[in-house]
C-alpha positions, 0 to 999 in steps of 0.5 A: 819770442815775446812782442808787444806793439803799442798804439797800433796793430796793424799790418805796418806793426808786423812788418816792423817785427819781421823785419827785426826778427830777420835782423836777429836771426843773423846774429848767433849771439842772440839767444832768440827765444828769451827775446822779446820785441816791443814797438812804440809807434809816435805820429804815422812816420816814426817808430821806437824798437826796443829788444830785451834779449838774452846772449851767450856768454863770451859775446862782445855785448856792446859791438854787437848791440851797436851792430843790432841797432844799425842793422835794424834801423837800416833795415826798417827804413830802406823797407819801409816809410818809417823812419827809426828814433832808436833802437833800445837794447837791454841785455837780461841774461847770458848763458853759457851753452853749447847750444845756445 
């Protein structure tokens, strides 16, 4: 899994990564190895997350992007101060693996 972080690398920024990976984590459809996570920060209170991820093929990709970006946004702002502008979401790839 690839991150970037951008104007800050401090521990708010790992934070705001480990709480969207364990939102990843519970959505099987994501292939997380082919994920990648960049966080833009704007003034000290909001934050922008965007996701370039792979899925599996046969996965309803707008519920569960739709699904993604609540359950991210929600979990950032009940865990932190942040307050999340959006939460971006681009499919690059779908597999089709039994393991994927």
């Amino acid at each position: 899994m690839a991150v970037r972080l951008k104007k800050r690398s401090d521990v708010a920024s790992i934070t705001l990564i480990t709480i969207t990976m364990m939102c990843l984590h519970e959505h099987e459809e994501v292939v997380l190895p082919d994920t990648s996570i960049d966080i833009f920060f704007r003034d000290n209170e909001c934050c922008t997350v965007f996701l370039k991820m792979t899925m599996k093929y046969g996965t309803n990709i707008v519920h569960v992007c739709e699904k993604l970006q609540k359950h991210i946004k929600e979990e950032i702002e009940a865990m932190t101060n942040f307050t999340v502008d959006c939460v971006n979401i681009a499919v690059q790839n779908l597999v089709y693996r039994k393991n994927a």
